[in-house]
N, C-alpha and C positions, 0 to 999 in steps of 0.2 A: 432467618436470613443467612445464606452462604458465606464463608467469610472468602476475602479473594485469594488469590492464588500465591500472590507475594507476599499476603500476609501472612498466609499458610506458609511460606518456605522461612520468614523470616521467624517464626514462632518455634519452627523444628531445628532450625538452625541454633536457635539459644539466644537469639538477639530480643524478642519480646518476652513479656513475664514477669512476673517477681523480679523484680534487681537488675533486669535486663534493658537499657536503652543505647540507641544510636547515639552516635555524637552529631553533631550537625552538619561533618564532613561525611560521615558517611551515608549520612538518612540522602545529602546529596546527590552522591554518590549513586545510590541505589533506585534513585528516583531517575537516573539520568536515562533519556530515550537510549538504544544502542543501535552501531548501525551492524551491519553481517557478522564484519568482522570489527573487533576494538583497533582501536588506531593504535595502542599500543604492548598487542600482542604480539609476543613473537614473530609469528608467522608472517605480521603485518610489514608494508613497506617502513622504512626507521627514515624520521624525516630529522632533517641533523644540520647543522651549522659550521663551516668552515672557518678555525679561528688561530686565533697563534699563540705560545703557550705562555704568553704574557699576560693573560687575561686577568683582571682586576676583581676582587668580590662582587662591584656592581656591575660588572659584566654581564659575569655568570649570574646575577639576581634577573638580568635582560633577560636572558635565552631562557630561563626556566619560566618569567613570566609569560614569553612565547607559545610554554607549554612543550616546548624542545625535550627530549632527553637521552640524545645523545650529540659527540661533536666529533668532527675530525679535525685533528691539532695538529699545525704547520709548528717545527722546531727547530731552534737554532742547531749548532754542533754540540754548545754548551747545553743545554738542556737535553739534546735526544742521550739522555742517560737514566736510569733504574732508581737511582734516589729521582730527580727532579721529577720521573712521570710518576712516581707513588705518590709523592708530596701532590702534586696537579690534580691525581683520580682523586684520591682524600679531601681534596678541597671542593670537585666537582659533585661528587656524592652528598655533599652535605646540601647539595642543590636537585637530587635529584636527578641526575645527569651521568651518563656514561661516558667514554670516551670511547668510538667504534673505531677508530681509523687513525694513523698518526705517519708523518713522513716527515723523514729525515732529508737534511739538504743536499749527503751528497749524491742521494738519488741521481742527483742532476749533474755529478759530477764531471767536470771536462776529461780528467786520469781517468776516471771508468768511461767514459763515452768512447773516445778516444783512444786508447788503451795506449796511455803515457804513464811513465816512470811515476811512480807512486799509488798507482792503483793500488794496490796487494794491500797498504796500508787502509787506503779509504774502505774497501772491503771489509776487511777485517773491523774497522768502524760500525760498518752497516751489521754485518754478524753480531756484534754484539747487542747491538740496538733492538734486532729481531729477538734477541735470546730475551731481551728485558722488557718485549709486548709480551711475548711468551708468562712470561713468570707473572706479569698485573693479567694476564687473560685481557690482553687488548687484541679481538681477533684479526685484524687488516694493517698492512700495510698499502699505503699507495706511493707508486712511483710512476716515474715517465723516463723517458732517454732520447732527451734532442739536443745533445749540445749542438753551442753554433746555432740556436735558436733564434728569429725574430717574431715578437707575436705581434708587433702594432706597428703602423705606417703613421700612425694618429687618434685623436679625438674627436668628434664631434657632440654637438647636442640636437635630441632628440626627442621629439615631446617634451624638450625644455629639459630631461637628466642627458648627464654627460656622462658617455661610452666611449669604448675601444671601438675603431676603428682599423679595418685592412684591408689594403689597394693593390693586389698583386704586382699590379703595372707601376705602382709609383715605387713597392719593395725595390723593384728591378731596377729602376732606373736612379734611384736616390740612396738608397739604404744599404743594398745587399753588397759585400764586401768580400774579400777571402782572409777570413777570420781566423785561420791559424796559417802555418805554416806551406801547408801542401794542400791540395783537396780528398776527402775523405771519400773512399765508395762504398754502393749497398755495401756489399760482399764484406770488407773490413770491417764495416758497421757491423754486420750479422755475427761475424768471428767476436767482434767486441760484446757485445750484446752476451753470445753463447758464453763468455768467460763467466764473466758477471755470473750468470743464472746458475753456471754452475756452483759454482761457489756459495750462494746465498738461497739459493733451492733446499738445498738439504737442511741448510740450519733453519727458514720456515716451517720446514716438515718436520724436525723437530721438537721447534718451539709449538706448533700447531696456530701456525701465523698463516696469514692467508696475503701472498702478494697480488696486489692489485696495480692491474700493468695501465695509464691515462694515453688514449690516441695523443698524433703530434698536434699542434694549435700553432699555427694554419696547418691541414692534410697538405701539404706542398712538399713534392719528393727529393726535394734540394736545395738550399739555405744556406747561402755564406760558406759555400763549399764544402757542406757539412749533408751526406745523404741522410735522408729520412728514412725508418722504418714501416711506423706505424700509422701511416696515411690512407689505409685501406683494410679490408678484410684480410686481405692475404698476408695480410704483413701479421695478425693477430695468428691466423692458422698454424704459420709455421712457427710462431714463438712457442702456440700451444703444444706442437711436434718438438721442440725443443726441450721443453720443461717434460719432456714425455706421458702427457697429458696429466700431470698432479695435479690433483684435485686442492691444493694449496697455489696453483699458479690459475690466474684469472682476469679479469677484468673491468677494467672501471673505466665504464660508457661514458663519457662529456657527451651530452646529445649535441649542447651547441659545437665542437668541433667536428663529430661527424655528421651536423647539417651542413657544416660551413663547405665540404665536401659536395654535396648533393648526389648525382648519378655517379658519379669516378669511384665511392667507398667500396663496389662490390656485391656490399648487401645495406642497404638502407637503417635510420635508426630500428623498427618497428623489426626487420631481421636479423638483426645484432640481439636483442631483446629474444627476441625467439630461441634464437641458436645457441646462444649461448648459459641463457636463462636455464630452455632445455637439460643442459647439461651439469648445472648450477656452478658456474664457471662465472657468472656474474654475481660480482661482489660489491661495487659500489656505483653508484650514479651521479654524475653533476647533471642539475636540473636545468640548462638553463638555453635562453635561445637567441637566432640570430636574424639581422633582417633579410637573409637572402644566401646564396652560392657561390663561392668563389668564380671568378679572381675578385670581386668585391663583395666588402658585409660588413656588417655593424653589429652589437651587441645590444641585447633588448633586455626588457623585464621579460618573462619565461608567457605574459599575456597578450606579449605586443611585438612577437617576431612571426615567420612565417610556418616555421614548425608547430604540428598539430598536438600540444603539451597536454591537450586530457587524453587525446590517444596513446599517448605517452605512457602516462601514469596508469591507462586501463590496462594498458598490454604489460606493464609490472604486476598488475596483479594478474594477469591473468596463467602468468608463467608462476606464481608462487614467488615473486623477486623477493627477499624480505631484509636486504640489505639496506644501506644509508641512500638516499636521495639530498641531494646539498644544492641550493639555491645558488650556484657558484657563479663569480664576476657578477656581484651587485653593481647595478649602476648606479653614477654617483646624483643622491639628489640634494637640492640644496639645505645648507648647514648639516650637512652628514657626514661626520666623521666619526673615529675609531671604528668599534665594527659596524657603522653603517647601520645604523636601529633601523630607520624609518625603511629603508631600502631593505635590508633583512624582515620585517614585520611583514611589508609589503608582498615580498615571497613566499614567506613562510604561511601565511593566509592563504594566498591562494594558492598553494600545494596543500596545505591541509582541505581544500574547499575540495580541490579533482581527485584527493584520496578519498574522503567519504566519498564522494559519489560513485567511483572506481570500488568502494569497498561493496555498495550497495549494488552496483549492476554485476557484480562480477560473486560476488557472495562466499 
C-alpha cells in the first residue's frame, strides 16, 4: 500500500519515526484544510483591531481569542513615547499580537492644522514619536488633518444598534459655527498641510515609517469655517505631489467616508483600491459601511450598509493590498462596552468570512 503524501513529507521532514511525534497543536495544525492563500501570511490582507493603549491583559486575551494578530493603537500624549510603546508591544507579543499601526493625538492638532503659534513644538512631538515606531519596527503611522471638524449631527438606532448619524442640512442649520477666529481657506490649508509634511516626511523616511494619510469624515469641503482637504481624489493626488511621490507617504482608505461621498470623490471606493494599491501607496483600510450618500447617512455593520464589502475585500486582494483592514466605528450593541466585544466579534467574523473567500477566488 502507498503511503500518502503528507505522510511522506512529514516522515522527511523528521516529524515521524523513532522519537519523533507531533504535539497536538500541531498534528492540528497540519491537518487544518488551507485556503490559496493563509489568512496569516504576509502577503495576506492583516485583519486588526482599533484599540487605545490602555488595554487591559483580558483585552488583549479578547483580540487574540478573535484570532487577531495585529492592532492599531490610538495614544494619549503621555504614552505616544519609546518606553510606553516597548512596554505595550512586550505585553502584546506574549499574545501573539503585533502592533501594525499607532497614532498620535496631535495629528489632529489645531497649531499644526491651522498653522498657530506652537506648531514647531507639536511637530517636533510627532518627530520624535515616528523616530520611536522607527526603532520597535512599527511600520504605519495614521493621521488625518481636519481641524474644525464635525462628524455627527446625532444618533440613531438601527436594526435595534445604535450609530452615528449625519444630516448635512441639520449640520447647517443647528451645529455649524465659526469655530476659530477668522475663516480658514483651501489654499492656507494646503500651505498648512505642506509645512507639516515637510518637516515629518523626512524623519518617516528615516525611521522607515510609513504615514498613512485618513479622508475627512464627512467628505464636506467646509466645516465651521475650517476648509477641507481631503474630500476627494484630488485632494489625495496633490498631497501625493507634495510628499514628492515617497513611497513612505500613503494612504489609509475609510471605505465608509469615501462611500459617504458617493459620485463627488472623483474616483470611487473600488478606484481608490486600484490606483493606489497599483502603486503600493495604500497602507491601511477602515472596513466599514454606511447607509447611504451625503447630505444624509448613518453608520452600519460593514453587512448592513449600501456598499458592496466583499467586492471590497475581493479587489484588496486582487491588488496584492497586504496591509491592516480595521472594522472601524463599531456600532454600539446592547450591554457593549469597552472595546465592544460582541460588535468587534461580530466584524471580525465576517471580514474573516469575505477574506477567505477573496483568498479562494482570487488565489
Amino acid at each position: 500500500m502507498s503511503r500518502s503524501p503528507r505522510r511522506e513529507f512529514l516522515k522527511h521532514a523528521g516529524l515521524l519515526g523513532a522519537g519523533a511525534a507531533l504535539t497536538s497543536s500541531a498534528r492540528v495544525a497540519a491537518e487544518q484544510p488551507r485556503t490559496a492563500i493563509d489568512e496569516y501570511d504576509p502577503a495576506n490582507v492583516k485583519l486588526a483591531r482599533r484599540v487605545p493603549g490602555s488595554l487591559s491583559d483580558d483585552d488583549m486575551r479578547f483580540l487574540q481569542q478573535l484570532g487577531l494578530r495585529w492592532v492599531r493603537v490610538d495614544l494619549t500624549r503621555e504614552q505616544a513615547n519609546l518606553g510606553f510603546l516597548k512596554g505595550l508591544q512586550e505585553r502584546f507579543a506574549r499574545y501573539d499580537i503585533s502592533i501594525y499601526s499607532a497614532v498620535h493625538p496631535v495629528q489632529a492638532s489645531v497649531k499644526i492644522g491651522l498653522g498657530l503659534d506652537g506648531r514647531d513644538a507639536e511637530i517636533a512631538e510627532y518627530q520624535q514619536f515616528l523616530q520611536a515606531l522607527g526603532r520597535l519596527k512599527i511600520p504605519v503611522a495614521g493621521y488625518a488633518f481636519h481641524p474644525g471638524n464635525t462628524y455627527s449631527t446625532g444618533r440613531i438606532e438601527h436594526r435595534g444598534y445604535s450609530v452615528r448619524l449625519f444630516d448635512l442640512d441639520v449640520f447647517r442649520r443647528k451645529f455649524e459655527k465659526q469655530m476659530f477666529d477668522r475663516e480658514y481657506t483651501a489654499e492656507e490649508m494646503w500651505d498648512n498641510y505642506e509645512y507639516f509634511m515637510r518637516r515629518v516626511l523626512p524623519v518617516a523616511e528615516d525611521s522607515e515609517v510609513r504615514l498613512a494619510l485618513h479622508p475627512d469624515d464627512p467628505p464636506v469641503e467646509m466645516m465651521n469655517g475650517v476648509a477641507k482637504l481631503f474630500t476627494h481624489y484630488e485632494g489625495y493626488r496633490r498631497a501625493d505631489e507634495i510628499a514628492n511621490h515617497s513611497p513612505y507617504w500613503g494612504v489609509l482608505l475609510c471605505v465608509g467616508t469615501w462611500s459617504e461621498g458617493g459620485n463627488k470623490m472623483g474616483k470611487d471606493v473600488f478606484e481608490m483600491i486600484r490606483h493606489f494599491g497599483s502603486k503600493e501607496k495604500l497602507f491601511a483600510i477602515h472596513f466599514r459601511n454606511v447607509s447611504g450618500t451625503l447630505p444624509r447617512f448613518y453608520e452600519t455593520f460593514p453587512d448592513d450598509g449600501y456598499q458592496d464589502m466583499p467586492r471590497v475585500m475581493r479587489t484588496l486582494r486582487e491588488v496584492g493590498f497586504n496591509g491592516s483592514a480595521i472594522g472601524d466605528h463599531i456600532p454600539q450593541m446592547i450591554n457593549d462596552t469597552g472595546l465592544q466585544q460582541a460588535g468587534a466579534a461580530y466584524c471580525v467574523a465576517y471580514m474573516r468570512a469575505l477574506l477567505r473567500q477573496a483568498n479562494r477566488d482570487v488565489g
